[in-house]
Residue, then its C-alpha position, 0 to 999 in steps of 0.5 A: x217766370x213761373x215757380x217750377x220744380x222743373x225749372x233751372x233758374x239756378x243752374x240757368x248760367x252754368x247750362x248756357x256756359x256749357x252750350x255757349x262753349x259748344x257754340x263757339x268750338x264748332x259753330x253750332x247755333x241751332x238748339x232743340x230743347x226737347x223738354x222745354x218745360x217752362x221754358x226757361x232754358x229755351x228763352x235764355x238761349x233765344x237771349x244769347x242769340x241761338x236759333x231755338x227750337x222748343x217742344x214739351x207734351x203739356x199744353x201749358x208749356x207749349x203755350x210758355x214756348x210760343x211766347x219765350x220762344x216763338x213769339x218776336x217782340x219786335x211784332x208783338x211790342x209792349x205798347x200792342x200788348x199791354x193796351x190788350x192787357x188793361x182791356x182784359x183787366x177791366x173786365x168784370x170777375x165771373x164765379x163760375x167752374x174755374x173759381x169752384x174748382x181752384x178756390x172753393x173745392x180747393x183752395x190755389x186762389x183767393x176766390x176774388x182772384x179766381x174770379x179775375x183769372x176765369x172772366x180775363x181767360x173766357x175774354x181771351x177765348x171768345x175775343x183773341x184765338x184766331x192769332x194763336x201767337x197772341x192768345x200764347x202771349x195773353x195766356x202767359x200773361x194770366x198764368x205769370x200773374x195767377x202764379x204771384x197770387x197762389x197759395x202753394x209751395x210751388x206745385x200743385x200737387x196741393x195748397x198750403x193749409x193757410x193762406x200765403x200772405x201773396x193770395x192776398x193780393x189782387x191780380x195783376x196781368x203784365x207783358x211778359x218777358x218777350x225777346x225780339x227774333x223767332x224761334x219755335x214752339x212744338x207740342x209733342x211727344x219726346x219720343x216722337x219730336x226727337x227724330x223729326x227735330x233737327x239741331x246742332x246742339x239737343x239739350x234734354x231735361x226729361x222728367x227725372x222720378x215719379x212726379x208728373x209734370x202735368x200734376x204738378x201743374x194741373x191747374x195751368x193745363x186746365x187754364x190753358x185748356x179751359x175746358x172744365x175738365x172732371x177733377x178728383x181728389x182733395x187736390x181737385x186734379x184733372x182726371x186725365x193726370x191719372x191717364x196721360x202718363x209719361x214712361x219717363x215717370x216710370x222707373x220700369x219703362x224711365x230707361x227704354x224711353x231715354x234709350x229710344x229717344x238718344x236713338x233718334x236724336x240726329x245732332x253732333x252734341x247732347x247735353x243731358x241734365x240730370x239729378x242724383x235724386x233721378x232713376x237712373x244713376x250717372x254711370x247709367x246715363x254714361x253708359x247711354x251716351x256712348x255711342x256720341x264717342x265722348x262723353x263730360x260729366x259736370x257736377x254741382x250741389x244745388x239746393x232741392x225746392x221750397x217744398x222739400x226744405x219745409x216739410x212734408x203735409x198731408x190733406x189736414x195740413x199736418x206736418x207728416x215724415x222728416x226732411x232727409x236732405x235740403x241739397x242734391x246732386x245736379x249733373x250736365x252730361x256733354x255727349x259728343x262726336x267731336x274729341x275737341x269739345x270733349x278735351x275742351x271740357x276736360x281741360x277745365x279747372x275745379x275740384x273734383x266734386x264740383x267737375x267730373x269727366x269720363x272719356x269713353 
């Protein structure tokens, strides 16, 4: 899987646990992912045996989806894929937009590596889209292993001032980690997808500050795209970062938009996963969850991302500001119609700044 702030690695056994035990109190088995991100809840689960539904705004994680989600692994084996893959591979680097952008004007890629990444994707372009499960496949592929060869700390909102020893290497495309059984993947706004999509169980991770999803990661927009946007900034973003903005990265609009999607949501279950480092605070997200009936706080410590723990740099690669704090706050709200479940989580054991419940 891709480095991703968004992403729950480590929290990835307690979400699951948390639904899992849903699952088995009242025999829910259909999970929409509202926020899918990269996928990575949505393909645990999909491994567990839920019947998965996965939806984000972003290109680049409807392409994820389609492959950890979507994609069966009985129809699109290791064998049929793999032989695309060292075809893509013998192709020939091409120095065109793509490596000035991410590797001249900027500096993500090794200018060798960002050549392999902007030959292998315009083959995929010209040779694989009228199988759209298959390009998502390929698509992922390129973006896992352009991801072992960048030089960030993570995100793209900037590239390390020296080159980190992994750039170094060559790119290498690999099957990815592909499930047997289906699921399904959507490309839509939240506020939209939360009253057409239907579920047992709706699990949402929405974008928490001011940090959009799609600056953090523009350079997997675009290669997914591939459509040689205008770029800004000594970063050398896509343009539309500064117009394609969500309410949720807004602390003035953040609270309506998450009012009106639980509105809509039509389940018997929500999980909410939150961070104290959010804008809104427990009690608030508490207070939204109401009317489920019954609302469970779970609450762990969890260690903020690479970038939070180094330092902080500006363009010069000079160290700037101090490091605040190396842990946060990481929350699972449970909202419920069903006293059962609510009583279920209650009944858990743990200290109380590890569990939390509020019965509302």
């Amino acid at each position: 899987m891709i480095k991703y702030i968004g992403s729950k690695r480590a929290l990835l056994p307690w979400i699951v646990e948390i639904i899992e035990k849903i699952s088995k109190l009242k025999k829910a088995n259909r999970v929409v992912d509202l926020f899918s991100g990269s996928s990575r809840v949505g393909h645990a689960l999909k491994a567990k045996g839920f019947d998965v539904v996965a939806n984000d705004i972003n290109a680049y994680a409807f392409v994820l989806a389609q492959t950890l989600v979507e994609a069966d692994a009985r129809e699109y084996t290791r064998d049929r894929v793999e032989k695309i893959l060292a075809e893509l591979m013998r192709v020939a680097p091409v120095e065109g937009w793509f490596t000035k952008a991410n590797c001249i004007d900027a500096r993500y890629f090794q200018p060798k590596n960002g050549a392999k990444i902007e030959a292998i994707r315009e083959l995929i372009e010209s040779v694989y889209s009228s199988d759209p499960l298959l390009k998502a496949i390929l698509l992922t592929s390129l973006i896992l292993a352009a991801d072992k060869v960048d030089s960030t700390t993570g995100i793209q909102m900037a590239y390390l001032k020296d080159w980190a020893p992994r750039a170094y290497n060559d790119l290498r495309l690999e099957y990815p980690p592909l499930l047997p059984g289906t699921g399904k993947a959507f490309q839509g706004d939240a506020l939209d997808m939360a009253g057409q999509l239907e579920a047992d169980i709706f699990y949402l991770d929405p974008p928490y500050n001011q940090h959009s999803y799609l600056g953090n990661y523009h350079v997997w927009e675009t290669l997914v795209r591939w459509d040689n946007p205008q770029t800004y900034g000594v970063a050398q973003k896509r343009v539309d970062v500064q117009e394609r903005k969500s309410p949720f990265n807004s602390k003035r609009e953040a609270k309506e938009a998450m009012r009106t999607v639980l509105s809509r949501i039509n389940a018997n279950h929500v999980v909410v996963s939150f961070s104290n480092e959010g804008f809104f605070a427990a009690e608030e997200i508490e207070a939204m969850l109401k009317d489920w009936g019954y609302v469970v706080r779970l609450t762990r410590p969890h260690q903020r991302y690479v970038g939070a723990r180094i330092g902080i740099y500006n363009p010069k690669g000079e160290k700037v500001g101090q490091i605040s704090h190396t842990e946060n706050r990481e929350f699972l709200f449970v909202a419920t119609h069903s006293q059962k479940v609510c009583r279920a989580f209650q009944e858990l054991s743990g200290p109380p700044e590890v569990y939390q419940s509020a019965l509302l």
